[in-house]
N, C-alpha and C positions, 0 to 999 in steps of 0.2 A: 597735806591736811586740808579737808575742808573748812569754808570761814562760810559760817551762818549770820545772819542777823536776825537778833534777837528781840522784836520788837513789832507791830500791828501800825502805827503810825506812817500811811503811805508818804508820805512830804519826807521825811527819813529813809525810808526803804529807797525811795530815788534817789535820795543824796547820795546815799551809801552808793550804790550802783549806778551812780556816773563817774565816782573817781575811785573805786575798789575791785577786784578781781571777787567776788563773793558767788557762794555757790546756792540759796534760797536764803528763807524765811524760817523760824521759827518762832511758834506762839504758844500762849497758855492760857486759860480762863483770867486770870491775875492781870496782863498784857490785854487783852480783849475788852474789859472790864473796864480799863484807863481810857477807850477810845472814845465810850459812852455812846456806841450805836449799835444796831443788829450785828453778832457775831459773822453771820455768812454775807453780812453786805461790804463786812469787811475785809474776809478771808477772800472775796471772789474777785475784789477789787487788785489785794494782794496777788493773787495766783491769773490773776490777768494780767497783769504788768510782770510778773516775773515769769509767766511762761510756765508751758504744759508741762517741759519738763526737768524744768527743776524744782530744786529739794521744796517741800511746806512741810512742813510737821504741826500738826492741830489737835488738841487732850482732847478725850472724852472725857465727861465730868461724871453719867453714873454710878453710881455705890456700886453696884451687883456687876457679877462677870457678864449675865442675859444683857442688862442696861449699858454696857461698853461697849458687847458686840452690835447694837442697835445703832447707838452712836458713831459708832465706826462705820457702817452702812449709809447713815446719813452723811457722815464726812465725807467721803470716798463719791456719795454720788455727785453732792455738790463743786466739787473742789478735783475729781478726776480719783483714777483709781489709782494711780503713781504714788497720792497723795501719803503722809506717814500719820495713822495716828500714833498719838500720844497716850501710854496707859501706864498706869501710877503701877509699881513691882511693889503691891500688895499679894494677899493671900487673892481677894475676888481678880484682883489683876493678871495673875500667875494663869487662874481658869481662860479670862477674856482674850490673853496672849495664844493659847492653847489652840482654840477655837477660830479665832484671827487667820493664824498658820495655816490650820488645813485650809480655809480657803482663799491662800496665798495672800493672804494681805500685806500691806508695809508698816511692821511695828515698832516703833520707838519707847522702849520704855525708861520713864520718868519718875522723877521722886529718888532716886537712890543716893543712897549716902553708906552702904558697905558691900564690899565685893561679892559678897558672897547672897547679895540682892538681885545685882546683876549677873551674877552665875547663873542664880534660878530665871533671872530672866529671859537668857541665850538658852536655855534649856527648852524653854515653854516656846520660843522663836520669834522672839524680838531681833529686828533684823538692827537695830541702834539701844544704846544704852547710856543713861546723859548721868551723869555722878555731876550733883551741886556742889562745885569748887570751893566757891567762899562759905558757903552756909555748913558745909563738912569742916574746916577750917573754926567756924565760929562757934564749934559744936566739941572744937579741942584738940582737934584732929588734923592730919595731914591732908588737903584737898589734893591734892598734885600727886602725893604718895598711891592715895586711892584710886584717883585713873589710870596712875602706871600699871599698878597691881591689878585693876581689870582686865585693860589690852594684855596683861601677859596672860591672864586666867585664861585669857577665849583665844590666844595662841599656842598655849601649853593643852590648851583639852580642844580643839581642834574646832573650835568653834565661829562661826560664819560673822557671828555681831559684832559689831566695830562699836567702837567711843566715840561718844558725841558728848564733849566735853561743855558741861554750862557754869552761869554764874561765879561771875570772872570778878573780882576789885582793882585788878593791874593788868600791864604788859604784860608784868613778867612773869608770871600764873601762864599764859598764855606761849611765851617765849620757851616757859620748861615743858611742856606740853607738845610746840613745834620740833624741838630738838629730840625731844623722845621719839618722835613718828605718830603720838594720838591721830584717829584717824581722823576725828573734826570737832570743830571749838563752836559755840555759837554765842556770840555776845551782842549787848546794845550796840547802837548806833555811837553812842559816844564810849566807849570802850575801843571800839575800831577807830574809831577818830585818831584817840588816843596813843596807838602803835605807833605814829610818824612825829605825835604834836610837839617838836623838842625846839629850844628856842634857838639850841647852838646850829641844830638844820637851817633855821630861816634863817639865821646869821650867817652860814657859810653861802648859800642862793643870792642872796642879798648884796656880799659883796663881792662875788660873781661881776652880778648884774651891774655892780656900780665901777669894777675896773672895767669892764668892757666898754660900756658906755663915756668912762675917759678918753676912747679911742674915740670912739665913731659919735656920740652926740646922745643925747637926754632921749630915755625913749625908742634908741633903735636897735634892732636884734639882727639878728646875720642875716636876716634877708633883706635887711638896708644896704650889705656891705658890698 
């Protein structure tokens, strides 16, 4: 499974990616918005530190299928053609994915909250499909349930789009999702924090570090020895 971060905040995207195995970035106008600067000074600063080729995923924000495919034109020139946009599995979205396809774009599409969103949207040739975990959840529903049920949709009808699982409240949303096989998770910076952050972990390093140091002296590790 791929591990995204979910966040525009470059001081984070580095933290993340000095002590994580993570595979890009993803953003949304919502995310963008929190930084309080030019979008693409921000995206270019992103996809500079992370590199030509890995993952970005960046929304289009027009209404109209015409005003997606625009946007997606302008994403792709600025940010590299690898780049994924993001297009919301509406009705004008279903057109803008259509049109994307034929000329081979990379599409991610966003906003889904039922299978059969993301059906239409592997149809239309979205090469990613993000089903809102917690917010499917807060809406009554199974979040976890719903991405299973994707990944089986587009494995049972033979279908190329992988899950890109978003909008996470826990681990363990995350953990059911690893154990399944989802193809990829993309969550905040402090949500991956969160995977390891346990007290009984520091406690066990901790006294590790303190019998060994009974041996050999305050401060020294096996290369004192």
């Amino acid at each position: 499974m791929k591990l995204l971060i979910d966040d525009a905040h470059i001081d984070q995207i580095k933290k993340i990616y000095k002590y994580y195995p993570v595979d890009g970035v993803t953003t949304n106008p919502t995310i963008l918005a929190a930084i309080g600067r030019k979008p693409y000074d921000v995206l270019k600063e992103i996809r500079e530190f992370i590199g030509a080729e890995a993952d970005l995923h960046v929304q289009a924000v027009a209404r109209t299928a015409e005003g997606m495919v625009e946007d997606a034109h302008k994403i792709q020139a600025e940010l590299g053609k690898n780049t994924y946009v993001k297009i919301p599995a509406i009705e004008e979205g279903f057109r803008a994915m259509k049109l994307l396809k034929a000329e081979g774009a990379n599409i991610t599409a966003t906003a889904i909250y039922t299978p059969m969103q993301a059906f239409l949207a592997a149809k239309a040739g979205a090469s990613y499909a993000a089903p809102y975990i917690n917010r499917i959840d807060n809406m009554g529903y199974n979040g976890i349930l719903v991405a299973q049920q994707i990944y089986d949709i587009f494995r049972n009808n033979n279908l190329d789009t992988k899950v890109i699982a978003a909008s996470f409240k826990n681990s363990q949303q995350m953990l059911e999702l690893t154990i399944y096989g989802i193809d990829a998770a993309t969550a905040s910076p402090d949500a991956i924090l969160s995977l390891v952050k346990n007290d009984a972990i520091t406690s066990a390093v901790n006294a590790f570090i303190h019998d060994f140091e009974k041996i050999v002296g305050a401060g020294k590790t096996m290369k004192d020895c």
